[in-house]
Every structure is written in C-alpha cells, then in structure tokens.
C-alpha positions as CSV (number, residue, x, y, z in Angstrom):
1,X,31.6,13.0,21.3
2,X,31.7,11.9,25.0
3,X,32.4,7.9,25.4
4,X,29.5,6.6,26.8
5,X,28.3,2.8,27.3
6,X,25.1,1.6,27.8
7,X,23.6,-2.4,28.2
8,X,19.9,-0.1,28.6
9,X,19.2,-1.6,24.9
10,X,18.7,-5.4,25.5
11,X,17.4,-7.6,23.5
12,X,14.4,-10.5,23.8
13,X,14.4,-12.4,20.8
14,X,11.4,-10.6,19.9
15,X,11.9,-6.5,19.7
16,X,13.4,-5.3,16.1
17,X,13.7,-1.9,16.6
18,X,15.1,0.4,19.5
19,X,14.7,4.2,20.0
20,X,17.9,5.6,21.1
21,X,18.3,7.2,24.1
22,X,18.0,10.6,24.2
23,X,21.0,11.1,25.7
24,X,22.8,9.5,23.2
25,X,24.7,11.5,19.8
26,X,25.4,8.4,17.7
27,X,26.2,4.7,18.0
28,X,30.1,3.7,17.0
29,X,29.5,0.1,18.2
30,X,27.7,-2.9,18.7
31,X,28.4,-5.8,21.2
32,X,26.3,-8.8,22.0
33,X,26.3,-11.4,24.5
34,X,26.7,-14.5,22.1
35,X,26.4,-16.7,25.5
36,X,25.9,-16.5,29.1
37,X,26.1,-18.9,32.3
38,X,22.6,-18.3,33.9
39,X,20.7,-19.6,37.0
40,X,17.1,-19.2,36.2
41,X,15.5,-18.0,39.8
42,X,11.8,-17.4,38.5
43,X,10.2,-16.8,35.1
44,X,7.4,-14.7,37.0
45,X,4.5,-17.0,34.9
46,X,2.9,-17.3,38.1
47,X,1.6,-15.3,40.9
48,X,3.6,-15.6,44.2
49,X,2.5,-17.1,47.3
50,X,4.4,-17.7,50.0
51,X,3.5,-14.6,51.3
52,X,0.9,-12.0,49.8
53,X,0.0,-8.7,51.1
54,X,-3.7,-7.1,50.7
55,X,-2.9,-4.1,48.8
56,X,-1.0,-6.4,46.4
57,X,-3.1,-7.9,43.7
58,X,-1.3,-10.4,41.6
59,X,-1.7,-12.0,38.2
60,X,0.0,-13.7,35.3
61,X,-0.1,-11.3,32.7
62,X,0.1,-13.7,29.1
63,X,-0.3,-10.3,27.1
64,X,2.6,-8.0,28.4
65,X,5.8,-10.2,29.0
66,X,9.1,-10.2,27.6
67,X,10.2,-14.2,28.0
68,X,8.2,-17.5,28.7
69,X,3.7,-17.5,28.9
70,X,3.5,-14.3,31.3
71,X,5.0,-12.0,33.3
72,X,4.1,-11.3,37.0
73,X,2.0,-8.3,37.4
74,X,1.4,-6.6,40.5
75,X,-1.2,-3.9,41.0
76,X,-0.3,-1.9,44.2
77,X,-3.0,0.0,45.7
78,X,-2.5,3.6,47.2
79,X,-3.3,1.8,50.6
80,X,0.0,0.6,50.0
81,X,2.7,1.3,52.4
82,X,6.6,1.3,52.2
83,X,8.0,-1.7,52.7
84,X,5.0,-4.4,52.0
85,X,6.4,-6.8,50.4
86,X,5.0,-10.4,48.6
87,X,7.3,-13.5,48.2
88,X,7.7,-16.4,46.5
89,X,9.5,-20.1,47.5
90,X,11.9,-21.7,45.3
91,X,14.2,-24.8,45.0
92,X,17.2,-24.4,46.4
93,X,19.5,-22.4,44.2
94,X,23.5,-21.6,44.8
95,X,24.7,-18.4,43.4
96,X,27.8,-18.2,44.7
97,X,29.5,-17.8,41.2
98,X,27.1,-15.6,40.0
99,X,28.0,-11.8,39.7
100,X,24.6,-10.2,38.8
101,X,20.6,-10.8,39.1
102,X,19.1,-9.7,35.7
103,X,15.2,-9.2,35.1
104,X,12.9,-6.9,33.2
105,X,10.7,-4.4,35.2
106,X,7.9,-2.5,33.9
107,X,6.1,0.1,35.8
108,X,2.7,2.6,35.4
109,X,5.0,5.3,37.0
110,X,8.6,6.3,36.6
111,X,10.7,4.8,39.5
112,X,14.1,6.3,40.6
113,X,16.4,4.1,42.1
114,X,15.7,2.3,45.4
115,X,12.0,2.6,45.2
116,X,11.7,-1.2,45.3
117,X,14.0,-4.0,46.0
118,X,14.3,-7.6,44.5
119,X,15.2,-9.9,47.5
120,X,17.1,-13.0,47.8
121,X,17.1,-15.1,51.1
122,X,18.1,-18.4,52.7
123,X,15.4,-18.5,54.9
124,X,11.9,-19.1,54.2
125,X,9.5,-15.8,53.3
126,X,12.4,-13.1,52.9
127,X,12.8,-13.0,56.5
128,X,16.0,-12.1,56.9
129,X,17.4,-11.4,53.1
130,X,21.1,-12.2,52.4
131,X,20.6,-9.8,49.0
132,X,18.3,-6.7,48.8
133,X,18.5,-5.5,45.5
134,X,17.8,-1.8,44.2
135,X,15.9,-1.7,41.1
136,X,17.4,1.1,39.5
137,X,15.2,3.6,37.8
138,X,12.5,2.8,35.4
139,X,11.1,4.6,32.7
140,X,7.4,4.5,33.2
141,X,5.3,1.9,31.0
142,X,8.6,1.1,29.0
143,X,10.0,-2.1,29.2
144,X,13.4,-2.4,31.1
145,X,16.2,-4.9,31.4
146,X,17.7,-4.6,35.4
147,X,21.1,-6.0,35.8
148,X,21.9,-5.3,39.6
149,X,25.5,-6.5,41.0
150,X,25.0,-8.8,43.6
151,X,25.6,-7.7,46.9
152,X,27.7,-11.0,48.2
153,X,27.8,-14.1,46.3
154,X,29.9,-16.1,48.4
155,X,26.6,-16.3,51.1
156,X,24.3,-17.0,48.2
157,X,24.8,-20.7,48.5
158,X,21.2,-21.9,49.2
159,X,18.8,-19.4,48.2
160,X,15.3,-20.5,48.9
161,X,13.3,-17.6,48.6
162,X,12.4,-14.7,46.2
163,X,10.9,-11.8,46.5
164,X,9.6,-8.1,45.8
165,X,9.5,-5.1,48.2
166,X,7.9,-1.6,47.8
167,X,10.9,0.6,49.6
168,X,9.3,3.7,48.9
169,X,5.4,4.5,49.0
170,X,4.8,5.9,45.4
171,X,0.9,5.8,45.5
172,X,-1.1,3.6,43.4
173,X,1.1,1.6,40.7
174,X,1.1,-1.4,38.1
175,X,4.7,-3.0,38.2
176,X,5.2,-5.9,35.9
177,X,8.6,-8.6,36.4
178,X,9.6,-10.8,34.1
179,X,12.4,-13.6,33.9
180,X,14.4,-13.1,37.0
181,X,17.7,-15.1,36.9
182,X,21.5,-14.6,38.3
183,X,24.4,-14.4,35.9
C-alpha cells in the first residue's frame, strides 16, 4: 500500500461515523489533536454586514452547522459575478503566531480549488487583504474541514476584518461556513 495522510476526516464533537475516502485501501493509524492554541476569528452565527452584495443573500442557518447556534449561509444567485465579495468587522485580532486559518465549508456544488477565497485584512471592509485564502476543493453538499496555511503571519498583527470572495463565477450556489479561527 502507498503511504498516504489525510486530516480530510475531522471531527466535531458530534459526527460518529466517517465514510472513508475512496481513495483510501485501509487505515494503519489514528492521530488526534488532544489540544490546540486557537484564535476564534468568527463563529459564522450571524449574517455579515459590513459589506453585503445583492446577489448575496445571507442567513444564520441553526439547522446545518457544525459548531456553536448556526452557521453562515450564503445563497449566491447566477447574477453573481467573480469576485463579489461580503465582509464582516471584527475586534482586533493578532495572528502573528498563528500558522493556519481552519473552518468548515459546505457547498450545493463541488468547488475545485481557488473558486473562493477566505480574506483577512487590516483595513476596514477587505480593502486591501494582507491574507487571501484559497478554499481548496469541496465535495458538494458534504461537510468539509479547510485548514489553509497562512500566507504571512508576521503582517497579521491587527486583523480587523473578515471576509468571503466568489473568485470564480460558478452559477447559482448555496455555500455554508462555519467556525472560522487561526491555529
């Protein structure tokens, strides 16, 4: 058998079972996390408003979440072009000894990697971001733990706002986020 690692199979204190991935012969080993140092940048119970785009339409979804009340969930209409975005203010945060961002993303349609971006920025609204962050691909409507390396920590040192782009227009799409935080 090829060595292969995956961190794909996360757990939420709530799932008990796992399908294996398909790609996968057999399992030799399990490791856990038994701890982790984590900065808690938005548990996605609430909409976002700091900026909102039309084709966007936003709720707190209480019945589809992994952690917390709700998740975020955003319905993007076909109107939707690349590149809209929505964003959300936050306390000030430093991440400079963080290493990664970690969420869960659900989507209505299979994403491949780079099809939207998490952002991180200093200034207000995701003007200018000092991280954009690729969510790699998503299964669709299958709930997915992200861990993206962060880009540059050292210039994460005040981190004011959060948001969510839509890189690449994909047509109409349900995407759901869930318990953003940096590690």
């Amino acid at each position: 058998y090829d060595y292969e690692e995956s961190v794909v199979l996360h757990a939420d204190g709530n799932t008990l079972r796992w399908t294996l991935p398909t790609d996968m012969d057999m399992v030799r080993r399990i490791f856990y996390r038994a701890s982790v140092t984590a900065k808690s940048i938005h548990t996605c119970d609430t909409v976002w408003d700091e900026t909102t785009d039309a084709d966007f339409t936003q709720t707190a979804q209480t019945l589809d979440k992994r952690q917390g009340g709700a998740s975020l969930r955003m319905v993007i209409a076909a109107a939707a072009a690349a590149n809209d975005k929505i964003t959300e203010n936050i306390s000030s945060l430093d991440l400079s000894e963080c290493t990664h961002l970690e969420l869960w993303v659900k989507s209505t349609v299979a994403l491949t990697a780079g099809q939207a971006h998490i952002l991180l920025d200093d200034t207000a609204a995701c003007a200018s971001p000092v991280e954009t962050l690729a969510v790699p691909a998503v299964s669709a409507n299958t709930w997915t733990y992200v861990r993206v390396a962060l880009a540059n920590p050292a210039l994460d040192t005040a981190i004011i706002s959060v948001g969510f782009r839509y890189t690449t227009d994909i047509g109409a799409v349900t995407i759901f986020l869930d318990d953003i935080k940096a590690v």
